[in-house]
LOPA-485930 format. One record per residue (C-alpha): residue number from 1; residue in one letter; chain; x, y, z. Coordinates in steps of 0.02 Angstrom, whole numbers. Layout:
REM LOPA-485930
> NUM, a, A, X, Y, Z
...
***
This chain:
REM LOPA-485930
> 1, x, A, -4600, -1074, -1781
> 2, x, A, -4629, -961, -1607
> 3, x, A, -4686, -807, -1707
> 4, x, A, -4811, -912, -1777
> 5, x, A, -4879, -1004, -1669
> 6, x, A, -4882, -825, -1583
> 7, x, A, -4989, -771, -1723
> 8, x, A, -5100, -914, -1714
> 9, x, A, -5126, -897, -1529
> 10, x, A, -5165, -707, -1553
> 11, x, A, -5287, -743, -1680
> 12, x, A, -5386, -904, -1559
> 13, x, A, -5401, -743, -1441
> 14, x, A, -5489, -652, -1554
> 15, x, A, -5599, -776, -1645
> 16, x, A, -5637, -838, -1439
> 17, x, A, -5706, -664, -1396
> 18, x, A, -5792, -666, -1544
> 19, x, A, -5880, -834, -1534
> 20, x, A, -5934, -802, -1369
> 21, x, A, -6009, -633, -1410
> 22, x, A, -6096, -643, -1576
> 23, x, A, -6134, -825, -1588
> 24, x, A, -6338, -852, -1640
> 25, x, A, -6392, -1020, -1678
> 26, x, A, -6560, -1125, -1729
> 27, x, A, -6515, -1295, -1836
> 28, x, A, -6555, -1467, -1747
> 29, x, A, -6667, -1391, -1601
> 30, x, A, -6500, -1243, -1509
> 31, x, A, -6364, -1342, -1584
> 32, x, A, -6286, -1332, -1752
> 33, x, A, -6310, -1480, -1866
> 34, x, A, -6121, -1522, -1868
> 35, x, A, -5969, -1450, -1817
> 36, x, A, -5809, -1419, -1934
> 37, x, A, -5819, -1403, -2122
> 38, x, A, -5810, -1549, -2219
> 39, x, A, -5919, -1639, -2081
> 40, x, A, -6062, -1501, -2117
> 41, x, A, -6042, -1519, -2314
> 42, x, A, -6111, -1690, -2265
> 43, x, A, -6269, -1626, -2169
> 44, x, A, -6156, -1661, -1994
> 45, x, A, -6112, -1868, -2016
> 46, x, A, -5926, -1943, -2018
> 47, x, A, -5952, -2011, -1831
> 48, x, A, -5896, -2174, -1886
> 49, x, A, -5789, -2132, -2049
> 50, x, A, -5595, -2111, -2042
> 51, x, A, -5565, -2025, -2193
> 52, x, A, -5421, -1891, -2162
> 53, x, A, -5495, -1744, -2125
> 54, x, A, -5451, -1568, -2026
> 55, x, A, -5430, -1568, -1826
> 56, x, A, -5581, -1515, -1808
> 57, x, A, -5661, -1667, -1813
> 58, x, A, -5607, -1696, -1635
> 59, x, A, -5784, -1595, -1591
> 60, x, A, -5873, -1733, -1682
> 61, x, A, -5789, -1910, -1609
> 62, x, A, -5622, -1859, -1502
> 63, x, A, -5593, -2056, -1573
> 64, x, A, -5553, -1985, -1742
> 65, x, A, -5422, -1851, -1684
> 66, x, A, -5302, -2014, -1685
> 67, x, A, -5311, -1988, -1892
> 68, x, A, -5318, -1796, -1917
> 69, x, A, -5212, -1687, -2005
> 70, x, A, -5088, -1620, -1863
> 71, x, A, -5092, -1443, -1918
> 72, x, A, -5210, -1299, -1888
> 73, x, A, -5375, -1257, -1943
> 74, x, A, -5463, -1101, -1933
> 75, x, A, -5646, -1093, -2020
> 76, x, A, -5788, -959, -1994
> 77, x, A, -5974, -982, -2059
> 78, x, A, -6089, -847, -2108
> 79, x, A, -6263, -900, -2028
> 80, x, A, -6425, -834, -2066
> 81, x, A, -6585, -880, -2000
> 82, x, A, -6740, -821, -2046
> 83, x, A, -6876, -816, -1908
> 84, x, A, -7068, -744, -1897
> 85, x, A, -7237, -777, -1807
> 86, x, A, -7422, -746, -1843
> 87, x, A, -7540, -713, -1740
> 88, x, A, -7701, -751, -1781
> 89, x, A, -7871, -635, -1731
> 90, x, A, -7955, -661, -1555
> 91, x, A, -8121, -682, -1504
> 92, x, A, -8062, -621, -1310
> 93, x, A, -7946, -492, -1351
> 94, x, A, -7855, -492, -1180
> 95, x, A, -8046, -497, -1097
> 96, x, A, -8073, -624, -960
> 97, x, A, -7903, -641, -910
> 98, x, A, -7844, -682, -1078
> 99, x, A, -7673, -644, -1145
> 100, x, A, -7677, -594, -1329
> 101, x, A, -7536, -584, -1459
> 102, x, A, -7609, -464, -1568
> 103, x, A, -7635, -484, -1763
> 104, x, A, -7505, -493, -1864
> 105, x, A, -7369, -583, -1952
> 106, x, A, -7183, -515, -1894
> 107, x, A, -7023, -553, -1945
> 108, x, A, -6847, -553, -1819
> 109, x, A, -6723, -458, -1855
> 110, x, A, -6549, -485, -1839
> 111, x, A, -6523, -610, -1999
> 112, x, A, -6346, -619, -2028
> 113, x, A, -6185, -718, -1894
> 114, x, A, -6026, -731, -1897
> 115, x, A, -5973, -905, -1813
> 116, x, A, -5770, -931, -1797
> 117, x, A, -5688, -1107, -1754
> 118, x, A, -5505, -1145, -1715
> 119, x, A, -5428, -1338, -1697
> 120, x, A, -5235, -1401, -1671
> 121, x, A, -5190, -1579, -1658
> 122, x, A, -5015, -1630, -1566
> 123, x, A, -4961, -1785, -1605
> 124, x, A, -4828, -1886, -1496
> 125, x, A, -4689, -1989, -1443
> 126, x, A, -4799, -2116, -1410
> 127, x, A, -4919, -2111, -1563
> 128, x, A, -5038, -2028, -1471
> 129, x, A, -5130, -1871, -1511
> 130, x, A, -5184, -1720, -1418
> 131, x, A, -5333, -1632, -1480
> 132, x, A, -5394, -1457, -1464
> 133, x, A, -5561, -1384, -1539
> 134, x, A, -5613, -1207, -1493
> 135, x, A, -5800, -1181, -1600
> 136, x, A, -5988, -1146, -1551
> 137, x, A, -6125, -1237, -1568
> 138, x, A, -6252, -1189, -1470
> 139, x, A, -6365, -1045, -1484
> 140, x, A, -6514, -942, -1501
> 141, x, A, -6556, -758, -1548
> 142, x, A, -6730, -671, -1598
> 143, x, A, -6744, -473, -1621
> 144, x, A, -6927, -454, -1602
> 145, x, A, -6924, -259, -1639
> 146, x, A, -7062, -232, -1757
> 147, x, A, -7167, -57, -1730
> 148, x, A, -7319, -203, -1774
> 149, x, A, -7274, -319, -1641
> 150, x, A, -7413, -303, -1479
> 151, x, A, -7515, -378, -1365
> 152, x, A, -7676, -356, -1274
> 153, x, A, -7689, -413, -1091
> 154, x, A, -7756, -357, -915
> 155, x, A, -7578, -407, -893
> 156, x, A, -7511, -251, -1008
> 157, x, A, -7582, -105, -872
> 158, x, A, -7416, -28, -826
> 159, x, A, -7522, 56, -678
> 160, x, A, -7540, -148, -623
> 161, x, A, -7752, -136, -605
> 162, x, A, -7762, -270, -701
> 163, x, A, -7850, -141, -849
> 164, x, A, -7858, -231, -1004
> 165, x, A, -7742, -113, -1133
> 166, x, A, -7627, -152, -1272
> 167, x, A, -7459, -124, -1249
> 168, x, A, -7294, -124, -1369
> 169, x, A, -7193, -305, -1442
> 170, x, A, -7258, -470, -1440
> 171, x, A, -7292, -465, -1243
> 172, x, A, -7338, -285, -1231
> 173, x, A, -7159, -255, -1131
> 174, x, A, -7071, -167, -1280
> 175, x, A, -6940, -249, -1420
> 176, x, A, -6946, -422, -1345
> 177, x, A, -6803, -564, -1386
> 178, x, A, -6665, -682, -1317
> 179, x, A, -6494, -703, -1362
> 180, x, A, -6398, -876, -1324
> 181, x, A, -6228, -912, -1369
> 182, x, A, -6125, -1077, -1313
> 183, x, A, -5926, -1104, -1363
> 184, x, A, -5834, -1247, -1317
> 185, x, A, -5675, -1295, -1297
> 186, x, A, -5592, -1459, -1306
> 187, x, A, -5453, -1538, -1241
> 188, x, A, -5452, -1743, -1306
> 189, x, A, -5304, -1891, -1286
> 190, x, A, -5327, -2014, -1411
> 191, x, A, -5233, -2175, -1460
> 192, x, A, -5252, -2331, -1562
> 193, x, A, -5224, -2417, -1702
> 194, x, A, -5295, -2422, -1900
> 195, x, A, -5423, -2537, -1807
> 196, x, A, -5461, -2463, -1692
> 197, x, A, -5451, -2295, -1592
> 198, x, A, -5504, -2205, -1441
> 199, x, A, -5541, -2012, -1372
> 200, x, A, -5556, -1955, -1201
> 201, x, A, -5562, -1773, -1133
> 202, x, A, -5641, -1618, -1024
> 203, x, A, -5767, -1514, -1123
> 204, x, A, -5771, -1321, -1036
> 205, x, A, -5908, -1234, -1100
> 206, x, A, -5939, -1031, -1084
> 207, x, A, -6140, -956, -1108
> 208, x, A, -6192, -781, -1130
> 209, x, A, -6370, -753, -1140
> 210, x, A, -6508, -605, -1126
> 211, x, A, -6683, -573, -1110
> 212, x, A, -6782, -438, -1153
> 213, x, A, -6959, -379, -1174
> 214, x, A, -7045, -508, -1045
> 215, x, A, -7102, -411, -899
> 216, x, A, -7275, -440, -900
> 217, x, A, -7239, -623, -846
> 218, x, A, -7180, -535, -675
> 219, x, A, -7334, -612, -596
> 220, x, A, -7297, -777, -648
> 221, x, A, -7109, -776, -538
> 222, x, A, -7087, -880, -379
> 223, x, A, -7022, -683, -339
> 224, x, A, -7194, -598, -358
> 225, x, A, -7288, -739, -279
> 226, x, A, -7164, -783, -118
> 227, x, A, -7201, -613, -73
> 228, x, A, -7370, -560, -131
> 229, x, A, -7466, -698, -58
> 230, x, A, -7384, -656, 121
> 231, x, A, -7455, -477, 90
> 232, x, A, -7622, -447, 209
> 233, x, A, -7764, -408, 94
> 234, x, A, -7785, -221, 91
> 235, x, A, -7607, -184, 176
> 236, x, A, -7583, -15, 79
> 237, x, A, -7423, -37, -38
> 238, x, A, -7304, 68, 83
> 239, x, A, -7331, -40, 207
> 240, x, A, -7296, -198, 105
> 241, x, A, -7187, -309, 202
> 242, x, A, -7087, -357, 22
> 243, x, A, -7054, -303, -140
> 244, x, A, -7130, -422, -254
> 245, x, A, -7067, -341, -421
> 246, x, A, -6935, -457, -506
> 247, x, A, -6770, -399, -525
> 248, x, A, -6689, -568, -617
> 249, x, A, -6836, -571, -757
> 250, x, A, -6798, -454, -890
> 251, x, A, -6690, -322, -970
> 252, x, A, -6543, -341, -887
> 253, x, A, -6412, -350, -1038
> 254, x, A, -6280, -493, -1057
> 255, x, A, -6233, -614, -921
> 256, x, A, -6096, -764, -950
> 257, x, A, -6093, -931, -845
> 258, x, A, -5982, -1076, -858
> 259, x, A, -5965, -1234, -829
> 260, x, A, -5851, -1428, -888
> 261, x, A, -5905, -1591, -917
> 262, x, A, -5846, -1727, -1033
> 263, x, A, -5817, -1804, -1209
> 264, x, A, -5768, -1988, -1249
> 265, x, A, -5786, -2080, -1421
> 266, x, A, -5715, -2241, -1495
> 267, x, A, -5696, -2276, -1703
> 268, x, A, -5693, -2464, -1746
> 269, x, A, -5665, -2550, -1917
> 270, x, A, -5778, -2695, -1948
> 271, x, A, -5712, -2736, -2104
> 272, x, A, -5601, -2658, -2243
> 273, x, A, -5722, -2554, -2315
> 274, x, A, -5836, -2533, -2153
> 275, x, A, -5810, -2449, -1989
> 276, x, A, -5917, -2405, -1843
> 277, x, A, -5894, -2223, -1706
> 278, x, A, -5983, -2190, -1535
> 279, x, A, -5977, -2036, -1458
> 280, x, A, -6046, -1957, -1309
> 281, x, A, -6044, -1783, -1242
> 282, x, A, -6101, -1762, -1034
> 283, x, A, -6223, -1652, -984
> 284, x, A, -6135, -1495, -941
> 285, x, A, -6170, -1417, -773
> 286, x, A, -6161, -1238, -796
> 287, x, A, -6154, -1084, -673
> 288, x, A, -6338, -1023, -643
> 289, x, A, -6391, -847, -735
> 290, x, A, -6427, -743, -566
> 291, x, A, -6475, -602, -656
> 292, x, A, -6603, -697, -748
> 293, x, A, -6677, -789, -578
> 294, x, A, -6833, -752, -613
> 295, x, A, -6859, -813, -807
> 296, x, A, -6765, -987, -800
> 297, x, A, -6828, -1138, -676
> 298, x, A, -6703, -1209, -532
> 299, x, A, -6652, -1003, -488
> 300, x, A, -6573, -966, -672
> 301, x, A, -6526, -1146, -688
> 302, x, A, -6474, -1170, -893
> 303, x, A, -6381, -1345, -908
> 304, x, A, -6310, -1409, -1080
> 305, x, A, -6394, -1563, -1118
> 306, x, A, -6312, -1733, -1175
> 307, x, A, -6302, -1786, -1322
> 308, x, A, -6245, -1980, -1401
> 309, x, A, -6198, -1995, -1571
> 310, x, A, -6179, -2153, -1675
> 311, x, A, -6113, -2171, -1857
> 312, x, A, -6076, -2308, -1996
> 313, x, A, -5981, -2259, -2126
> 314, x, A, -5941, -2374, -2302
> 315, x, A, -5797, -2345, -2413
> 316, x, A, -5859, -2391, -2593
> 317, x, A, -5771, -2401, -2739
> 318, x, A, -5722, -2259, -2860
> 319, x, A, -5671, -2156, -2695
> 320, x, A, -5824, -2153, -2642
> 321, x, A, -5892, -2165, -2455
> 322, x, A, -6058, -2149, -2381
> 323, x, A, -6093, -2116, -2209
> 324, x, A, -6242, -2148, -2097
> 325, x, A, -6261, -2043, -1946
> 326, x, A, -6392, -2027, -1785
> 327, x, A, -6394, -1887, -1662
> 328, x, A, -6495, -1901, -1507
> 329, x, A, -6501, -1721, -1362
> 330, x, A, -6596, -1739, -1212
> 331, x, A, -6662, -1584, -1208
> 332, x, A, -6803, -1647, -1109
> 333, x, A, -6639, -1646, -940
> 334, x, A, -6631, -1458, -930
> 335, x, A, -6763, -1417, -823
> 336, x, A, -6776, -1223, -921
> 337, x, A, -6785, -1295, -1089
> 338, x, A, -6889, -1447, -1045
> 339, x, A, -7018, -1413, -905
> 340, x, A, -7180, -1375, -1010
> 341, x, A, -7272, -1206, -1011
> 342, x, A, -7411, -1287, -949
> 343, x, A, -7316, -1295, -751
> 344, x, A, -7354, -1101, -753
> 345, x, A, -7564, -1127, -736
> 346, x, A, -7528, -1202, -561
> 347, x, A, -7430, -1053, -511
> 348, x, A, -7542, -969, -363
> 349, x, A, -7541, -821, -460
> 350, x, A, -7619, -928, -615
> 351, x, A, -7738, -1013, -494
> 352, x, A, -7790, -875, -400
> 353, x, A, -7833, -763, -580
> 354, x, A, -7919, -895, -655
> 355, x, A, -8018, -993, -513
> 356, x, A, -8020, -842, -360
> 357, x, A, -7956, -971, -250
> 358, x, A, -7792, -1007, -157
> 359, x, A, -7676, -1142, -227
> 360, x, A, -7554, -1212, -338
> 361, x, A, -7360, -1233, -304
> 362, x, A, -7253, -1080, -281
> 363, x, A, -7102, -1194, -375
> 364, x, A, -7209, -1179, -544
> 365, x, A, -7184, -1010, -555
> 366, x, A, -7039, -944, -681
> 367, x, A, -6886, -966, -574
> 368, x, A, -6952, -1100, -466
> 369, x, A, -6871, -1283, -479
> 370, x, A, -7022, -1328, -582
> 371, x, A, -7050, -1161, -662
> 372, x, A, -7135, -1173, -812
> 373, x, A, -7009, -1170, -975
> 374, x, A, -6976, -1208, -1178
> 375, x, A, -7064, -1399, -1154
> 376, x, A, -6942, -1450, -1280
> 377, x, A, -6937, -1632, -1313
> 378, x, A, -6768, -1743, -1344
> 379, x, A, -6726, -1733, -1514
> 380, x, A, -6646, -1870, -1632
> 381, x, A, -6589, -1836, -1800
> 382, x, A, -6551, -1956, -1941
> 383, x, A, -6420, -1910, -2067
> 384, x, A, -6335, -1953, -2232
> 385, x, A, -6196, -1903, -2309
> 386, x, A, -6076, -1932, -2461
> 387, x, A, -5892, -1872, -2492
> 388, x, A, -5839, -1920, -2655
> 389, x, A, -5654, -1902, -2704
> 390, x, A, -5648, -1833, -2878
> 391, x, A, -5456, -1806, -2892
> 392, x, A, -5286, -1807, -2791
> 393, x, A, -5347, -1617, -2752
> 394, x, A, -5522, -1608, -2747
> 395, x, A, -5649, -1675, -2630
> 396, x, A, -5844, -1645, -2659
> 397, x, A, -5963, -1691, -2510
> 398, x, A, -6150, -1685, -2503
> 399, x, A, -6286, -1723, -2358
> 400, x, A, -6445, -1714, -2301
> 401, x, A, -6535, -1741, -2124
> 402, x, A, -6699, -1743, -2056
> 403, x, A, -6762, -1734, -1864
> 404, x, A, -6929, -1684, -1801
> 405, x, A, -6917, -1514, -1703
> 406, x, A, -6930, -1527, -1511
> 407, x, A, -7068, -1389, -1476
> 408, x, A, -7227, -1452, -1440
> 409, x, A, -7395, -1352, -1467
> 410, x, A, -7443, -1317, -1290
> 411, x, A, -7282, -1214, -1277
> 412, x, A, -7310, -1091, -1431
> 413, x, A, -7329, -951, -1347
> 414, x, A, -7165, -956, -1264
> 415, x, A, -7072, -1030, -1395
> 416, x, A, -7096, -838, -1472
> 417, x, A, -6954, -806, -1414
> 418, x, A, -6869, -988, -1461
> 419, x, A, -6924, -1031, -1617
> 420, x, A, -6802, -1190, -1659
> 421, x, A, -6921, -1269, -1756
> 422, x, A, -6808, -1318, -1924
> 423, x, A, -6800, -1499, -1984
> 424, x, A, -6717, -1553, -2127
> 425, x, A, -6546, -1493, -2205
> 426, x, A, -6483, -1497, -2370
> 427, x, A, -6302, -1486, -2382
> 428, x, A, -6144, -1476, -2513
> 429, x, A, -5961, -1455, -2479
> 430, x, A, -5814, -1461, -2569
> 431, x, A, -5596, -1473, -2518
> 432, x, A, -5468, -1431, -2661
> 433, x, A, -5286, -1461, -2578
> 434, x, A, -5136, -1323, -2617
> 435, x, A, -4968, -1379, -2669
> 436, x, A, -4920, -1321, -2502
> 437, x, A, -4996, -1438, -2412
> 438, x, A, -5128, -1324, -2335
> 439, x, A, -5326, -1355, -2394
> 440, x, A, -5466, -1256, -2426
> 441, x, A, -5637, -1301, -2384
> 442, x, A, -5819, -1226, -2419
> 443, x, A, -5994, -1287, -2367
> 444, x, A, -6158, -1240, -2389
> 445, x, A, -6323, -1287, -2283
> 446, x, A, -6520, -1224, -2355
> 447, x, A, -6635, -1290, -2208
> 448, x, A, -6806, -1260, -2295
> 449, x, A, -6965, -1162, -2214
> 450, x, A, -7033, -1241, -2082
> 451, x, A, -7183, -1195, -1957
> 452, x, A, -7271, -1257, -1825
> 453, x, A, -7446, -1184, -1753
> 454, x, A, -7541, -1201, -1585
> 455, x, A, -7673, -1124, -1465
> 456, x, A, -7615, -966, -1378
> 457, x, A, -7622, -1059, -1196
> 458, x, A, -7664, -876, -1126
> 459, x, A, -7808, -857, -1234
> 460, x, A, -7882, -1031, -1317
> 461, x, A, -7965, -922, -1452
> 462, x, A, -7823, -880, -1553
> 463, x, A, -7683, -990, -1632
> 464, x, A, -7489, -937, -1682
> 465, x, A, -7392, -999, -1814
> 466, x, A, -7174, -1007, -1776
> 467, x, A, -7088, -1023, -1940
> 468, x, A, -6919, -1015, -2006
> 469, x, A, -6800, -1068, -2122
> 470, x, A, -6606, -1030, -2144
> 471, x, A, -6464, -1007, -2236
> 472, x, A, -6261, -1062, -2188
> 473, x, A, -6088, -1042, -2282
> 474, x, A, -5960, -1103, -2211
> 475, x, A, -5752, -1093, -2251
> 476, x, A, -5618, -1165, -2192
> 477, x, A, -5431, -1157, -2197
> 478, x, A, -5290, -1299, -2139
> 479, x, A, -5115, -1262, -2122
***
């Protein structure tokens, strides 16, 4: 039993590193639509539904950990998403202080993700269970790289005269793109009864993220404008009293932070055939990115936002159950993802370019506590699912969801580089048990095109389309 639980534990190492490295994620705005298997084979729902399912489930309501299998589970998803803007023509061009995304219509790279998860219930003395979950579910990545991408801009004069020339990527600074990953792992006490149970436990959370291809916002930083507006006019640059280039904006590879908050959830049955779950994740305080100061609001401030989750479930007859889920994320908390684009027009910088006068409020710049960001909205997703048990082996499972995507128009430009735009997911998913007592588990998620188009806020003559669609397989093991 020590040599494999050895084993196990040398393989959670591995499948760790690798969650934290290579996760890249786009579903219900940064987070996945569900987490474990058989609760993604029904488009994410089973808050409220007791059915016996892997350890995993402990990620979903640490309530239902109480009923879980006890053994391990080890699943990894293969996760493609599909990403491209258009740009449409331009009466400016980048003239009159106008920031143009050039023509075209280009695709991200970077289509295909591995995405591990690990789980172990202990259950004991007492009747209580602990629960551990080890899985991502948060994340971003888009691989602007295109030879077509470009952008036209007084902005884009490396020589910084303010020329108006076109430069490389879809803000003239070169292959431009982020990368976001978020893993969790939990640690949940549960207890109760066939009535009624309970979860309880810390959440720690690890983030790696980089930037890339952004410098020409370097005018836009609470950087740049704390020091350039102390600068006497016509003080030649040698004798410039600061440096006003960023250092925290762009380009400077992979950075982690860290951070814990909580987890609770409760499961309750009405009636025979009908039971009720509540769960509720904390916002996560996380480390700050320093070497990204200069791109995220609050000094590289990047929070994970709460999120609430409710769920009815109904056992029918003919081993049958439906379940009826609703997810809402405050997204709207995290002052990065939330605080509008818009916050950026009253950096001095902004005012001064546009209006030739002094004003505006040096914490609207990128970086400042107000700094301009994604001006994504909360997001609350309504779900349905079905899992249907065909046999003493064989469980079938289908779902589908639907939640309007949290970026708003005003912020298209941006969003370039954080196109979570999807929508609605159609899912399937299936468990055939081994005479050994182990199960296998599949599931598949198709999250069909979806775009959304707004005015370039940088130059009101041309609009962009974000669009995107994606792909998911998922398969698990329990042992």
């Amino acid at each position: 039993m020590n040599k494999k639980i050895g084993r196990v534990t040398t393989v959670l190492a591995a499948l760790g590193m690798l969650a934290i490295s290579g996760v890249a994620m786009a579903t219900n705005g940064y987070f996945t639509h569900g987490v474990g298997t058989e609760s993604k084979g029904m488009a994410g729902t089973g808050i409220g539904s007791n059915a016996a399912n892997g350890p995993i489930v402990t990620a979903s309501n640490p309530a239902l950990s109480y009923f879980a299998d006890d053994g391990w589970e080890v699943g990894l998803s293969f996760f493609s998403p599909m990403r491209s803007y258009e740009a449409s023509s331009s009466l400016a061009m980048g003239q009159g202080g106008a920031f143009t995304v050039d023509e075209a219509k280009i695709d991200s790279s970077s289509e295909w993700f591995p995405i591990p998860y690990v789980a172990k219930n202990w259950r004991l003395s007492n009747g209580h269970v602990i629960g551990t979950a080890f899985y991502g579910r948060g994340g971003m990545n888009t691989d602007w790289n295109d030879s077509g991408a470009s952008a036209t801009s007084g902005l884009c004069d490396p020589t910084g005269q303010g020329n108006v020339v076109t430069g490389p990527g879809p803000f003239c600074s070169g292959d431009a793109g982020v990368d976001l990953s978020q893993a969790f792992l939990i640690v949940n006490y549960s207890g109760g009864s066939d009535r009624f149970s309970w979860g309880i436990g810390p959440v720690l959370a690890v983030q790696a993220f980089e930037a890339k291809g952004v410098a020409s916002y370097a005018p836009f930083t609470k950087t740049f404008n704390d020091c350039f507006f102390t600068i006497p006019p016509g003080t030649p640059p040698n004798l410039w009293p600061c440096d006003p280039t960023p250092t925290a904006l762009t380009d400077n590879g992979h950075e982690f932070s860290t951070g814990v908050g909580g987890v609770a959830g409760i499961w309750w049955a009405l009636a025979d055939s009908v039971s009720v779950g509540l769960s509720y994740q904390s916002k996560i305080g996380m480390s700050e990115f320093d070497d990204y100061a200069d791109l995220f609001a609050e000094q590289g401030g990047f929070d994970i936002p709460s999120s609430l989750k409710f769920g009815i479930s109904f056992a029918g007859s003919n081993d049958v159950r439906l379940n009826l889920d609703v997810e809402h994320t405050r997204y709207s908390e995290i002052a990065s993802v939330g605080n509008p684009l818009a916050n950026l027009f009253n950096c001095p910088f902004a005012v001064f370019a546009f209006t030739q006068t002094f004003g505006g409020d040096f914490e609207d710049c990128l970086g400042g506590k107000t700094g301009g960001g994604f001006g994504w909205e909360d997001m609350t997703t309504y779900k349905m699912g079905i899992e249907w048990t065909g046999s003493d082996t064989t469980t079938w499972r289908f779902g589908y969801s639907y939640g309007e995507q949290p970026i708003q128009a005003a912020d298209i430009t941006f969003n370039i580089l954080a196109p979570g735009v999807m929508e609605q997911h159609f899912t399937i998913g299936m468990t055939r048990k081994r005479a050994n007592g182990g199960a296998w588990s599949f599931s598949l998620m198709y999250a069909p095109s979806n775009t959304v188009n707004g005015v370039n806020p940088f130059d009101p003559t041309q609009t962009i389309d974000l669009e995107m669609k994606q792909f998911e397989l998922e398969i698990s093991y329990l042992f």
